[in-house]
N, C-alpha and C positions, 0 to 999 in steps of 0.2 A: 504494500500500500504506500501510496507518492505521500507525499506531506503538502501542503497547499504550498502556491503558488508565492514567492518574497513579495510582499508590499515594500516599497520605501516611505516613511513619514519622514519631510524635510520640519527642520526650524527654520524660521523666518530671519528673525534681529541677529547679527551677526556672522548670520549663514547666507540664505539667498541674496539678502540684504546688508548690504555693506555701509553701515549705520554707523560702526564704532566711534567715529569721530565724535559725530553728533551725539552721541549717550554719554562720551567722556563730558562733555562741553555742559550737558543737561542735567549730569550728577555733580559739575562743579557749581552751576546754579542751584543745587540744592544743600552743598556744604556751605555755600557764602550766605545763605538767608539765616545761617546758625553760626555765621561768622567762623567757619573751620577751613582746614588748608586747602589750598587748590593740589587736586593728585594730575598726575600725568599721565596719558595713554599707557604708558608700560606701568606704571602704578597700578593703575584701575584694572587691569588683565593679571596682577600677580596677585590681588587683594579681592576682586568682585565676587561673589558668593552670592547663593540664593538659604533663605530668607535671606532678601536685600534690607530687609532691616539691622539683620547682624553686619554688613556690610558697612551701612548707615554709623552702628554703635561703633563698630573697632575704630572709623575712621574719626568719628568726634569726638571719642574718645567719653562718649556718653550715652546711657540708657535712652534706648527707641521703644514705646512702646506704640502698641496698636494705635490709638489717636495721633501721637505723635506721627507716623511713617504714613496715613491716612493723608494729613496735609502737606509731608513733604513728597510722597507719590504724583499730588498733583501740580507740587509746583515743578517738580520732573518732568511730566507729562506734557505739560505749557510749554514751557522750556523748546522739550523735542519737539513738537507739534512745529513749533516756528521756523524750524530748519529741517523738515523731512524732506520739502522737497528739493533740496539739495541732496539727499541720497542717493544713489544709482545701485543698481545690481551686481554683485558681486563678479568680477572678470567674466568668468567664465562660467556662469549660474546655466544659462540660456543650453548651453551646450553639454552642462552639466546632465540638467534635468533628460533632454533628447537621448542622452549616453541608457537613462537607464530602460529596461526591458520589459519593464511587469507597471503594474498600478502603481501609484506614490501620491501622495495626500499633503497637506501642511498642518502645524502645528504649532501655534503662538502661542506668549504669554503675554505679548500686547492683544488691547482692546478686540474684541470681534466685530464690535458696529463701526470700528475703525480701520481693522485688517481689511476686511472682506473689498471695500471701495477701493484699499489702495492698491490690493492684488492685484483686481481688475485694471487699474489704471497703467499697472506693468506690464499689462495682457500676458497675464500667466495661467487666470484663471482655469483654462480650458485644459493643462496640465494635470486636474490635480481631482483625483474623486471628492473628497471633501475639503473646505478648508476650514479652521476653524482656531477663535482664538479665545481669550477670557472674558468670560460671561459676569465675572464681577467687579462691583465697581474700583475696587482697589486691588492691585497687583503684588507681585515681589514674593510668592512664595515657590514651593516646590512645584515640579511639572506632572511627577510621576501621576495625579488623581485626574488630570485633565487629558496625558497619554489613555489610560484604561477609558474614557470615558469617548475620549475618539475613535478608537478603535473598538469600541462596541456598536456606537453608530454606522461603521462603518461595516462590521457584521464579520471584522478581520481578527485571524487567533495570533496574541503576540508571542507566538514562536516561532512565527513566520515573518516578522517586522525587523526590520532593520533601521535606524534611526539615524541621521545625519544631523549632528549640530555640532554648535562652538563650546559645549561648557560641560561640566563635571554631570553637572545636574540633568540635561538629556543624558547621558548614558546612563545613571540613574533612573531614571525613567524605566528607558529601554528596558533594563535589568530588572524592574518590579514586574512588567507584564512579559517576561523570559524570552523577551527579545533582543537583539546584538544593536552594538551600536559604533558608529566611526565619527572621532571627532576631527574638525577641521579648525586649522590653528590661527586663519584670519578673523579671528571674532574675537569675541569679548574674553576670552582665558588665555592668560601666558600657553605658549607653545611645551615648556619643560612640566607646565601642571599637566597637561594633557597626557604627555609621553611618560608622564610616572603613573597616570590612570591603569596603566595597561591593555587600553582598550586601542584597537585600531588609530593610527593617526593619519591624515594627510594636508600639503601644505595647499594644496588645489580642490576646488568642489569637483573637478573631473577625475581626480585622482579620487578620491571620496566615492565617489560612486562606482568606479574600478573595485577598490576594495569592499565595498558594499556585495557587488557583484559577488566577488571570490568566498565570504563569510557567509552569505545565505547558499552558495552553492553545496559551502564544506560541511553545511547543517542539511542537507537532501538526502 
């Protein structure tokens, strides 16, 4: 008996979407409204963590609680809102997705009443069986309950998934619904956290999905 067919679920922010700039520049606007340091791009990739409220604390060097990370999520939010559309897609995103063979979906932790317009506006929409992003009104936490919950609309068994992001936390993910996962190094996590994850790594979303390929083949 075959085993069903590899799905890919892509992330968005840092993955297809080559944001990073813009998220460093949007989390510095929310260190200065608490009067804390400005971090720098390699900073913010060897420090960023989800819950992004522990991210929040280490860096101000002070307790974030729920209300508190409520108002500074959205002065994040504003922030990035103002410069999204200075984002462009990831080099080689376009030829990435074409590379791979089977279904493949999206999977944010940005906004959903927000993703969904800007996908389309990337005209990627027609790539991707579902897309789908956070349904609440505040962000920053783990992905792994919003993974299970896609993947059941979607009617897909996560031993068949393969996951492509930038961060500790999709492989994470992946790993809760016993799916594999390759992270890719131009996003929001240091390159050396990644390669000590022991998960998959590549410096290319083409390369990414090459190894995608090989990982759900060696699970057949």
């Amino acid at each position: 008996m075959t085993s069903a067919p590899p799905h890919l679920v892509w992330d968005w922010n840092g993955t297809l979407l080559n944001d990073l700039s813009l998220v460093v520049s949007a989390t510095n606007v929310v260190f200065a409204s608490l009067g804390g340091p400005t971090v720098t791009l390699d900073e913010h990739r060897v420090r960023f963590r989800r819950p992004i409220a522990e991210y929040y604390a280490e860096v101000l060097g002070q307790a974030v609680d729920d209300d508190e990370f409520g108002r500074l999520d959205k002065v994040f939010h504003d922030a990035y809102r103002i410069g999204l559309t200075t984002c462009e897609l990831a080099a080689d995103a376009r030829a990435a997705m074409a590379a791979w063979p089977g279904s493949q979906s999206l999977l944010s932790m940005w906004f959903h009443e927000e993703l969904v317009p800007t996908v389309h506006t990337y005209g990627l929409t027609g790539h991707f069986t579902r897309v789908d992003g956070l349904r609440a009104t505040v962000g920053g936490g783990h992905k792994a309950e919003s993974l299970q919950l896609h993947l059941a609309e979607l009617g897909v068994d996560g031993a068949s998934v393969v996951l492509i992001g930038d961060s500790i936390d999709d492989a994470d993910a992946a790993l809760s619904v016993g799916g594999r996962a390759v992270l890719y190094t131009g996003g929001f996590t240091d390159p050396a956290r990644l390669r000590a994850s022991g998960h998959p790594v590549a410096d290319t979303l083409t390369d990414a999905v090459a190894l995608a390929r090989e990982v759900s083949s060696a699970d057949r």
